[in-house]
PyMOL Python script that loads the backbone (N, CA, C, O; Angstrom):
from pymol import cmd

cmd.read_pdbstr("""\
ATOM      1  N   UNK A   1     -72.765  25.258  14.160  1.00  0.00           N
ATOM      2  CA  UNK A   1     -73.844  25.549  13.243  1.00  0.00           C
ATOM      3  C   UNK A   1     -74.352  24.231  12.665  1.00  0.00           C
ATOM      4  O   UNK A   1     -73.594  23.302  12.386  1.00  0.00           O
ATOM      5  N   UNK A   2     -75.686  24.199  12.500  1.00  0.00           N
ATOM      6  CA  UNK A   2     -76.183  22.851  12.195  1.00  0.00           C
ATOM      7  C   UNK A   2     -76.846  23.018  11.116  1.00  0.00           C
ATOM      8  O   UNK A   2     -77.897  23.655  11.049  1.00  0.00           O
ATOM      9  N   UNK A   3     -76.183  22.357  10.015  1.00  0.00           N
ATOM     10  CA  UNK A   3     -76.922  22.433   8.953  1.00  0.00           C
ATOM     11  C   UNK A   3     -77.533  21.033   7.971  1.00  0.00           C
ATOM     12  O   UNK A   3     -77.251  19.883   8.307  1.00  0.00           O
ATOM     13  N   UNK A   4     -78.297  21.300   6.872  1.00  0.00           N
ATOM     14  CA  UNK A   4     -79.218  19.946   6.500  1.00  0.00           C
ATOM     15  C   UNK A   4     -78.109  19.608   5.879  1.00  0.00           C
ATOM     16  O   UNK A   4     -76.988  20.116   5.909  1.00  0.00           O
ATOM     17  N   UNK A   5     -78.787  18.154   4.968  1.00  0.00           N
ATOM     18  CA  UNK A   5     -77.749  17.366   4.122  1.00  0.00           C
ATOM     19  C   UNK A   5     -77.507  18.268   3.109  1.00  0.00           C
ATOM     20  O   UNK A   5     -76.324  18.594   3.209  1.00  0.00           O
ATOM     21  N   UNK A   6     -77.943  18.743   2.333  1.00  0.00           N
ATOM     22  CA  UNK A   6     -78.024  19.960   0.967  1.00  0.00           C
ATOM     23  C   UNK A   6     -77.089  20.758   1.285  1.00  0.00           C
ATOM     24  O   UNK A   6     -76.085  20.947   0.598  1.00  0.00           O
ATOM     25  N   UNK A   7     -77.293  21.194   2.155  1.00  0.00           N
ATOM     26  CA  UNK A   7     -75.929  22.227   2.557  1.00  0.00           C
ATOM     27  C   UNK A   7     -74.704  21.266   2.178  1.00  0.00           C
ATOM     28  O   UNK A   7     -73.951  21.605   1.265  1.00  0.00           O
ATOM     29  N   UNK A   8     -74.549  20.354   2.708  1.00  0.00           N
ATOM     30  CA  UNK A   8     -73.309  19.209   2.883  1.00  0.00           C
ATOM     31  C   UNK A   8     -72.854  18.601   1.704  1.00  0.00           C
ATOM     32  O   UNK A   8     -71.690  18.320   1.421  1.00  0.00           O
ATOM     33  N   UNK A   9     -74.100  18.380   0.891  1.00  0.00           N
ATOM     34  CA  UNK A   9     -73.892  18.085  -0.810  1.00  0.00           C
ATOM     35  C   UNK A   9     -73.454  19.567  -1.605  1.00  0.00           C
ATOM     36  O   UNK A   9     -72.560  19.664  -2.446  1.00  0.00           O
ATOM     37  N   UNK A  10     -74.065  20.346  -1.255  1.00  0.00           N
ATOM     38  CA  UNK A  10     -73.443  21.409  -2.340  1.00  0.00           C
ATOM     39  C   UNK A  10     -72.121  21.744  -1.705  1.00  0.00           C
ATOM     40  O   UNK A  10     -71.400  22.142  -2.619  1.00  0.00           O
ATOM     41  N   UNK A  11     -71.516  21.765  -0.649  1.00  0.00           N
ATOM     42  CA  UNK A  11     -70.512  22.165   0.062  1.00  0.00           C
ATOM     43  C   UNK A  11     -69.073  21.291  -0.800  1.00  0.00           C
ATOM     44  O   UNK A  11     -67.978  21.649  -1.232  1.00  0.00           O
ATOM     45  N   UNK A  12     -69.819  20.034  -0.728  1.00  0.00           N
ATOM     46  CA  UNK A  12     -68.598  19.035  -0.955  1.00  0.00           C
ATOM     47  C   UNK A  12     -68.048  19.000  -2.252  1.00  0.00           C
ATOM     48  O   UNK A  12     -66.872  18.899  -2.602  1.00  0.00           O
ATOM     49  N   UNK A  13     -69.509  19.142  -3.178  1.00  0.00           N
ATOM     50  CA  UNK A  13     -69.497  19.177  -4.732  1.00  0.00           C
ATOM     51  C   UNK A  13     -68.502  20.186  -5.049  1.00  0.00           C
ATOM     52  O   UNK A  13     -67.612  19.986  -5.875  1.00  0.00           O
ATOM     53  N   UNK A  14     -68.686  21.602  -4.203  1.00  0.00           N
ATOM     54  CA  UNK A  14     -67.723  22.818  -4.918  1.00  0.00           C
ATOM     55  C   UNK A  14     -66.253  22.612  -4.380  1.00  0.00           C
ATOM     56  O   UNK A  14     -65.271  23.004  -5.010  1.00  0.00           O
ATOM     57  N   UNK A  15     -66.192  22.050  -3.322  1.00  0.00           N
ATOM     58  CA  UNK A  15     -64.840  21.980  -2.840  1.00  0.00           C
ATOM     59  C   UNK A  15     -64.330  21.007  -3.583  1.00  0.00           C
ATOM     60  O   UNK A  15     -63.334  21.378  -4.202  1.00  0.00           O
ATOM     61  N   UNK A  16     -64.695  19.684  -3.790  1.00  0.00           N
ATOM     62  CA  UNK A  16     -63.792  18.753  -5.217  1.00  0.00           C
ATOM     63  C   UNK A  16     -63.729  19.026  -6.069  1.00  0.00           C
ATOM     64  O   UNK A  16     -63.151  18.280  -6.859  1.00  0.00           O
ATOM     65  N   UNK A  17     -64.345  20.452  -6.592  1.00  0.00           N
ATOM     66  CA  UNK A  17     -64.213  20.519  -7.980  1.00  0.00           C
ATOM     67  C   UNK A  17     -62.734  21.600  -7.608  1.00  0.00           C
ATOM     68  O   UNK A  17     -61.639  21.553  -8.169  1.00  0.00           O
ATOM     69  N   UNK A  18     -63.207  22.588  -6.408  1.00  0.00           N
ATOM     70  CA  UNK A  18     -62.240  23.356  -6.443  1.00  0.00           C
ATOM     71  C   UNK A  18     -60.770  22.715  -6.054  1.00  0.00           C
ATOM     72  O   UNK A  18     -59.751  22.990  -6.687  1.00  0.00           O
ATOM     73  N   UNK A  19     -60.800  21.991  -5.136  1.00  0.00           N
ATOM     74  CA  UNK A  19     -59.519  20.923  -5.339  1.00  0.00           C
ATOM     75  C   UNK A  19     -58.558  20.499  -6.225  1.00  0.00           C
ATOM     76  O   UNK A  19     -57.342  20.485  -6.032  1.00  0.00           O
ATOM     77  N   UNK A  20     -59.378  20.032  -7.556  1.00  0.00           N
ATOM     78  CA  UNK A  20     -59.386  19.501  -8.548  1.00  0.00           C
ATOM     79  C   UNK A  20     -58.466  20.589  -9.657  1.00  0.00           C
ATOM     80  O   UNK A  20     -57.451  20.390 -10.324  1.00  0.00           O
ATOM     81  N   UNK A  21     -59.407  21.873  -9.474  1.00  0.00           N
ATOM     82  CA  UNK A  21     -58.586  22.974 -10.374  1.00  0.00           C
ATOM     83  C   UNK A  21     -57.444  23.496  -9.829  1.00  0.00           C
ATOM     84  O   UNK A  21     -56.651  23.881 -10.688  1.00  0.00           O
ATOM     85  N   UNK A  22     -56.959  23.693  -8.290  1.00  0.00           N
ATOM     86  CA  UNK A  22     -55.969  23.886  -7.209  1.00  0.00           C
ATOM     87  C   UNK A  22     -55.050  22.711  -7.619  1.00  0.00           C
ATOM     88  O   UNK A  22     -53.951  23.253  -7.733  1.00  0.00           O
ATOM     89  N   UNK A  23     -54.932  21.687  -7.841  1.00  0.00           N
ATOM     90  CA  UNK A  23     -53.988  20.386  -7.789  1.00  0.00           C
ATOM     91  C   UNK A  23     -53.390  20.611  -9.425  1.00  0.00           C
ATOM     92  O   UNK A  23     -52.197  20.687  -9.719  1.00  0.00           O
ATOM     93  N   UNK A  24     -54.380  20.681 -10.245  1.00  0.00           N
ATOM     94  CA  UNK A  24     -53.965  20.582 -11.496  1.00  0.00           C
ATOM     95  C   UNK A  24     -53.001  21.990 -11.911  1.00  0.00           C
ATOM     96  O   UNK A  24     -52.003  21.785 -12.601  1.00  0.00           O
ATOM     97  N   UNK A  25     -53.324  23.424 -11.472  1.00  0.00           N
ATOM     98  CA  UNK A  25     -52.487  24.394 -10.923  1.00  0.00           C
ATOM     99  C   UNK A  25     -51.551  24.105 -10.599  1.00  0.00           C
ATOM    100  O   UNK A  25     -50.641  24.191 -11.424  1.00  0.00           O
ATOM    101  N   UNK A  26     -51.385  23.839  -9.877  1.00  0.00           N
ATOM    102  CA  UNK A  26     -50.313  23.617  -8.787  1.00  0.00           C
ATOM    103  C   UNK A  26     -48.949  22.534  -9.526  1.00  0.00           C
ATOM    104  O   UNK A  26     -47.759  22.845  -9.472  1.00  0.00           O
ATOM    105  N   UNK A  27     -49.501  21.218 -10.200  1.00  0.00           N
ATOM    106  CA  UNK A  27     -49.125  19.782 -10.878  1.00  0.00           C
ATOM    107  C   UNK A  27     -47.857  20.961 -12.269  1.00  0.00           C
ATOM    108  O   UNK A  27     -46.660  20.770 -12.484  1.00  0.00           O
ATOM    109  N   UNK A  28     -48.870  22.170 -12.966  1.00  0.00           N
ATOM    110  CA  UNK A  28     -48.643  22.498 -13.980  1.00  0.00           C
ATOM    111  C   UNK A  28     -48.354  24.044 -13.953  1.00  0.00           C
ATOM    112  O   UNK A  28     -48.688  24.776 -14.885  1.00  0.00           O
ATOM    113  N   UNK A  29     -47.777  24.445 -12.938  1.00  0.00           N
ATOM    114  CA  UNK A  29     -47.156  25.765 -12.583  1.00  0.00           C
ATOM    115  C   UNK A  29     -46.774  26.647 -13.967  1.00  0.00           C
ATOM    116  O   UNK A  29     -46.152  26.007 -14.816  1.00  0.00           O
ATOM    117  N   UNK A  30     -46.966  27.520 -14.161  1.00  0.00           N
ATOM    118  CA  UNK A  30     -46.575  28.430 -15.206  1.00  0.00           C
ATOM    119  C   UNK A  30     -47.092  28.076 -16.785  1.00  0.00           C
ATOM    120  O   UNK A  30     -46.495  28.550 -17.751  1.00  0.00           O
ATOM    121  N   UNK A  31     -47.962  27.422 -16.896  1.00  0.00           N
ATOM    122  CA  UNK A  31     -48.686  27.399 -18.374  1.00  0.00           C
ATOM    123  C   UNK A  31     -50.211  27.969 -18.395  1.00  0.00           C
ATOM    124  O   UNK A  31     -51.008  28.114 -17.468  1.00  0.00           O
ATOM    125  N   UNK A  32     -50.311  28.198 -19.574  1.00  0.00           N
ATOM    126  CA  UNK A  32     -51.340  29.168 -19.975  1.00  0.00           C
ATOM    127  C   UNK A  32     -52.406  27.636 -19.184  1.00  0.00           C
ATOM    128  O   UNK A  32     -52.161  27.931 -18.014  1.00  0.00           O
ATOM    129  N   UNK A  33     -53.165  26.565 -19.084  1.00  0.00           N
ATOM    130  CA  UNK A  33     -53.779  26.150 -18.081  1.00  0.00           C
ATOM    131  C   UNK A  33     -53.879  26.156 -17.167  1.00  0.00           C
ATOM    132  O   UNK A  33     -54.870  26.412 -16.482  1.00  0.00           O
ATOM    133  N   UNK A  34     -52.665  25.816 -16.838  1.00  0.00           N
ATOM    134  CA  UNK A  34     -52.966  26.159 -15.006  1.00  0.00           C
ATOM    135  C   UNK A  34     -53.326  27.451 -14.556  1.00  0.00           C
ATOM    136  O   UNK A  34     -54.043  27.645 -13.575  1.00  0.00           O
ATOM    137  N   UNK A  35     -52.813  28.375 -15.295  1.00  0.00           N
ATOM    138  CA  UNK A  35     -53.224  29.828 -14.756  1.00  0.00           C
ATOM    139  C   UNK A  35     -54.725  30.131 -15.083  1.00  0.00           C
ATOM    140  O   UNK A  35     -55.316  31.112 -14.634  1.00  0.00           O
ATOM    141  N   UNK A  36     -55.285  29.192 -15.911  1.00  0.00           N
ATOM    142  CA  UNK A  36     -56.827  29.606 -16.288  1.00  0.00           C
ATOM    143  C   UNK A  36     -57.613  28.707 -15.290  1.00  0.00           C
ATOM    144  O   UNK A  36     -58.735  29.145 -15.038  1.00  0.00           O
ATOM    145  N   UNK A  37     -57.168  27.182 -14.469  1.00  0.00           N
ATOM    146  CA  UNK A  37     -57.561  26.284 -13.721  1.00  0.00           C
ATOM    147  C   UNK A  37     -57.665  27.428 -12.287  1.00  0.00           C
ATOM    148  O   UNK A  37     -58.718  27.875 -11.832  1.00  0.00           O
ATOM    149  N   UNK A  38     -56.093  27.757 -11.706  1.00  0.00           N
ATOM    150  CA  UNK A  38     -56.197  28.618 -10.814  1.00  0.00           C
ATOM    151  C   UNK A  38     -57.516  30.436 -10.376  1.00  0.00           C
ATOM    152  O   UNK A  38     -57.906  31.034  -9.373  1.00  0.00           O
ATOM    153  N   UNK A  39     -57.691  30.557 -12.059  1.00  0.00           N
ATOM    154  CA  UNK A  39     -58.861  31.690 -12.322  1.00  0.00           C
ATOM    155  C   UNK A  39     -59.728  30.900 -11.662  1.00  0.00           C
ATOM    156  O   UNK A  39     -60.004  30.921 -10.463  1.00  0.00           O
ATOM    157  N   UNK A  40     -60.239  30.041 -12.711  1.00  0.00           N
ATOM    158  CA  UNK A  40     -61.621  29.253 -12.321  1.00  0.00           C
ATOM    159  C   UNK A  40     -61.637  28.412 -11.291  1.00  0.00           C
ATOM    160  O   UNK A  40     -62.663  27.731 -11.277  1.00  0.00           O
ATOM    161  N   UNK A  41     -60.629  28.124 -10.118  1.00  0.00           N
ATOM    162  CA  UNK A  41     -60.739  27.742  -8.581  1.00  0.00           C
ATOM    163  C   UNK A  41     -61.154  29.121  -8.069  1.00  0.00           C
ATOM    164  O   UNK A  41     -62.333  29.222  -7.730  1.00  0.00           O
ATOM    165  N   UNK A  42     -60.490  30.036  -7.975  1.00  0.00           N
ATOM    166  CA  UNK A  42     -60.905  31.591  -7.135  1.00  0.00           C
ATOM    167  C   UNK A  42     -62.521  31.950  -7.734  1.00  0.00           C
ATOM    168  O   UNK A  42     -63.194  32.490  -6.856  1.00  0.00           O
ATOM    169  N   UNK A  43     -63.137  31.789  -8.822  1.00  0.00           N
ATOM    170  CA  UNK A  43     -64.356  31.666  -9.358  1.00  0.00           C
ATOM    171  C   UNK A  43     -65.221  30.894  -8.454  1.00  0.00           C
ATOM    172  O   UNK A  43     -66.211  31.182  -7.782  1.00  0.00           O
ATOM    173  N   UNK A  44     -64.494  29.752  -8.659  1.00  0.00           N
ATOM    174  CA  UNK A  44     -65.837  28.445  -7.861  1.00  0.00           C
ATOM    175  C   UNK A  44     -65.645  28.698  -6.942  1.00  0.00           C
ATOM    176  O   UNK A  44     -66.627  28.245  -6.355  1.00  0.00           O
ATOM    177  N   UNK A  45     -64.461  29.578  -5.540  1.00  0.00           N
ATOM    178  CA  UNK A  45     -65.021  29.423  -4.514  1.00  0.00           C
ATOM    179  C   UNK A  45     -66.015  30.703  -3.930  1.00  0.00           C
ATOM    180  O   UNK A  45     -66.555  30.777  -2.826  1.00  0.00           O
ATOM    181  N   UNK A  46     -66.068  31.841  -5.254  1.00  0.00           N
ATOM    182  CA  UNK A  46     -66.878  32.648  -4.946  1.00  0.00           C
ATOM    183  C   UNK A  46     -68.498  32.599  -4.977  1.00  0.00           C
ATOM    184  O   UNK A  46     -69.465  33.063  -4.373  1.00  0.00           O
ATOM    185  N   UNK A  47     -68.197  31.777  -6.023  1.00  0.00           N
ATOM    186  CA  UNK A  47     -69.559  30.932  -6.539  1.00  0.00           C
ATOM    187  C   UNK A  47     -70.134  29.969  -5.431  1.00  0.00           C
ATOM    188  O   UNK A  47     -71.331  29.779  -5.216  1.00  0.00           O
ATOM    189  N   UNK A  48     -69.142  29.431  -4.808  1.00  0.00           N
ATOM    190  CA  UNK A  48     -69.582  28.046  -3.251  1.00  0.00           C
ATOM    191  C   UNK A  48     -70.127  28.999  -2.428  1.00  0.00           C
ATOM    192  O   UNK A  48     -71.020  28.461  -1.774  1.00  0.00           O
ATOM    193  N   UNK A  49     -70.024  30.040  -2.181  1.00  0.00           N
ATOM    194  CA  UNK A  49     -69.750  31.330  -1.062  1.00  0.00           C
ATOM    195  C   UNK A  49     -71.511  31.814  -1.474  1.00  0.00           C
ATOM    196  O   UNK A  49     -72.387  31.656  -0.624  1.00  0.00           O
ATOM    197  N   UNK A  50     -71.750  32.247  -2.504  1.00  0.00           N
ATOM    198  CA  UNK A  50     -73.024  32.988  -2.625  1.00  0.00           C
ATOM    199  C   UNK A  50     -74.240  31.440  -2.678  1.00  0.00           C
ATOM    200  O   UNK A  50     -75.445  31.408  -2.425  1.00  0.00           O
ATOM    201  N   UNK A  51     -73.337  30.364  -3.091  1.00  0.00           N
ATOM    202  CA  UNK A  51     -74.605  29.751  -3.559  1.00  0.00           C
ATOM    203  C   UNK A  51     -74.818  29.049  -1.679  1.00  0.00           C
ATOM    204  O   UNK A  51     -75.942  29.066  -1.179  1.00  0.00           O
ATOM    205  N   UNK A  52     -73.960  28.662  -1.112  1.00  0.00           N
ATOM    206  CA  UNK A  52     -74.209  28.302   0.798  1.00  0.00           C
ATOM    207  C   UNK A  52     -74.981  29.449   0.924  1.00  0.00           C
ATOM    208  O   UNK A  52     -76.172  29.153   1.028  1.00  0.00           O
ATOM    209  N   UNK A  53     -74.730  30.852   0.962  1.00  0.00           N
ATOM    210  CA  UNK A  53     -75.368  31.978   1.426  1.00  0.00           C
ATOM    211  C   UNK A  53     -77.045  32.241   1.277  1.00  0.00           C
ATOM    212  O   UNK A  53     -77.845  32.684   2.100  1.00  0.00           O
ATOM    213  N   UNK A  54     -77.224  31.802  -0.053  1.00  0.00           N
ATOM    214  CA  UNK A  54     -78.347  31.951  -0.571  1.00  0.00           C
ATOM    215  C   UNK A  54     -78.801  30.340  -0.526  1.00  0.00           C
ATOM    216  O   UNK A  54     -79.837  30.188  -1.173  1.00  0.00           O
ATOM    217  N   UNK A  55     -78.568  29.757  -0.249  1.00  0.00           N
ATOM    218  CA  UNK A  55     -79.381  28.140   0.334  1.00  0.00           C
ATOM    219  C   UNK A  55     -79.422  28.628   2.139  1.00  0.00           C
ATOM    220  O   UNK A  55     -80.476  28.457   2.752  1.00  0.00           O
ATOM    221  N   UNK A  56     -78.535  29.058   2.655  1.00  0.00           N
ATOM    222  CA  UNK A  56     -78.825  29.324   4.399  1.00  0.00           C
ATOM    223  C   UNK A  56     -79.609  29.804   4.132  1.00  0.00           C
ATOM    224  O   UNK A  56     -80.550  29.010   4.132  1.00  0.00           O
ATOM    225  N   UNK A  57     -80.076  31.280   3.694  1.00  0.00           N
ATOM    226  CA  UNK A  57     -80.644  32.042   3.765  1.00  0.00           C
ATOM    227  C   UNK A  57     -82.646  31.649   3.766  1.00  0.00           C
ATOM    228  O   UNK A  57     -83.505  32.096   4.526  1.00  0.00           O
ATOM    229  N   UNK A  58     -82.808  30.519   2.410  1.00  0.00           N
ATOM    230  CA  UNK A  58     -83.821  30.137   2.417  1.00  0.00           C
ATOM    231  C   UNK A  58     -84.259  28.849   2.931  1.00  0.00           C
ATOM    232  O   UNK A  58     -85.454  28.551   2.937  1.00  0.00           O
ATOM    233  N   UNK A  59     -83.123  27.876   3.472  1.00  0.00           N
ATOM    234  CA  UNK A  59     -83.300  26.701   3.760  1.00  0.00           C
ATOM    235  C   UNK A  59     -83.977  26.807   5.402  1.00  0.00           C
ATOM    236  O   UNK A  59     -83.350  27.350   6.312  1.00  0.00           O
ATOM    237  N   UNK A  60     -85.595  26.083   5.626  1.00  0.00           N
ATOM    238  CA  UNK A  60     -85.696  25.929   6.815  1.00  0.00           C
ATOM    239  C   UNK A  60     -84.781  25.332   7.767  1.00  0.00           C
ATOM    240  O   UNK A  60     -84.418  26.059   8.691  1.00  0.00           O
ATOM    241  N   UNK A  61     -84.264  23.940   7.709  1.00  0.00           N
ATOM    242  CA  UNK A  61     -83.571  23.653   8.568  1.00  0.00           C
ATOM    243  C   UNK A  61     -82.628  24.545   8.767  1.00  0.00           C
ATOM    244  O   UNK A  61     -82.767  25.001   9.902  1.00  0.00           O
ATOM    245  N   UNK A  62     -81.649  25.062   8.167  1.00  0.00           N
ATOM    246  CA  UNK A  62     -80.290  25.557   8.298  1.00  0.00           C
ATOM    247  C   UNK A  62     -80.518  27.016   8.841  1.00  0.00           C
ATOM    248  O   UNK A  62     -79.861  27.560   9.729  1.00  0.00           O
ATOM    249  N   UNK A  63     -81.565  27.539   8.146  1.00  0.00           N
ATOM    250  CA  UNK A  63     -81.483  29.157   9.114  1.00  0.00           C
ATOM    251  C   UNK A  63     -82.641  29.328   9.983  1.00  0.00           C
ATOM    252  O   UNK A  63     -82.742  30.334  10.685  1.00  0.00           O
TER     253      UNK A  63
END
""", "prot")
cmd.dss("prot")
cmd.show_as("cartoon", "prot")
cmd.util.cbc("prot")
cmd.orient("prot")
Protein backbone atom coordinates (compact mmCIF):
# COMPACT_ATOMS: atom_id res chain seq x y z
CA UNK A 1 0.00 0.00 0.00
CA UNK A 2 1.40 3.31 -0.96
CA UNK A 3 0.81 6.00 0.96
CA UNK A 4 1.73 10.08 1.10
CA UNK A 5 4.07 11.64 3.65
CA UNK A 6 0.93 12.73 6.03
CA UNK A 7 -0.05 9.42 6.39
CA UNK A 8 3.69 8.70 7.64
CA UNK A 9 3.70 11.86 9.94
CA UNK A 10 0.51 11.16 11.63
CA UNK A 11 1.38 7.40 11.82
CA UNK A 12 4.68 8.04 13.60
CA UNK A 13 3.41 10.94 15.86
CA UNK A 14 0.68 8.39 17.43
CA UNK A 15 2.91 5.51 17.71
CA UNK A 16 5.70 7.62 19.94
CA UNK A 17 3.34 8.90 21.86
CA UNK A 18 1.79 5.47 22.22
CA UNK A 19 5.21 3.96 23.00
CA UNK A 20 5.85 6.46 25.39
CA UNK A 21 2.57 5.65 27.54
CA UNK A 22 3.36 1.56 26.96
CA UNK A 23 7.12 2.03 28.43
CA UNK A 24 6.14 4.25 31.24
CA UNK A 25 3.32 1.35 32.07
CA UNK A 26 5.26 -1.11 31.84
CA UNK A 27 8.71 0.97 33.90
CA UNK A 28 5.73 1.48 36.75
CA UNK A 29 3.59 -1.72 36.92
CA UNK A 30 0.80 -1.56 39.47
CA UNK A 31 0.30 2.25 40.38
CA UNK A 32 -2.60 4.29 39.97
CA UNK A 33 -0.30 5.97 36.72
CA UNK A 34 0.65 3.50 34.95
CA UNK A 35 -2.72 2.02 34.87
CA UNK A 36 -4.13 5.46 33.63
CA UNK A 37 -0.80 5.71 30.98
CA UNK A 38 -1.81 2.03 29.87
CA UNK A 39 -5.88 3.49 29.48
CA UNK A 40 -4.63 6.32 27.48
CA UNK A 41 -2.13 4.01 25.14
CA UNK A 42 -5.38 1.65 24.24
CA UNK A 43 -7.15 5.31 23.64
CA UNK A 44 -4.41 6.67 21.30
CA UNK A 45 -4.29 3.64 19.41
CA UNK A 46 -7.97 3.83 18.75
CA UNK A 47 -7.70 7.31 18.05
CA UNK A 48 -4.37 6.45 15.36
CA UNK A 49 -6.94 3.85 13.85
CA UNK A 50 -9.94 6.33 13.00
CA UNK A 51 -7.76 9.29 12.41
CA UNK A 52 -5.35 6.89 9.30
CA UNK A 53 -8.97 5.77 8.34
CA UNK A 54 -10.43 9.01 7.88
CA UNK A 55 -7.13 10.69 6.23
CA UNK A 56 -7.12 7.30 3.64
CA UNK A 57 -10.38 7.80 3.12
CA UNK A 58 -10.06 11.53 1.90
CA UNK A 59 -6.46 11.75 0.98
CA UNK A 60 -5.94 11.75 -2.94
CA UNK A 61 -2.73 10.17 -3.03
CA UNK A 62 -3.36 7.38 -0.53
CA UNK A 63 -6.88 6.19 -1.65
Amino acid sequence: MKTCERFGRIKAGYERDISYLTNYARRHEGTVPAKSSASNARAGKARMARELARHFERCLLCG
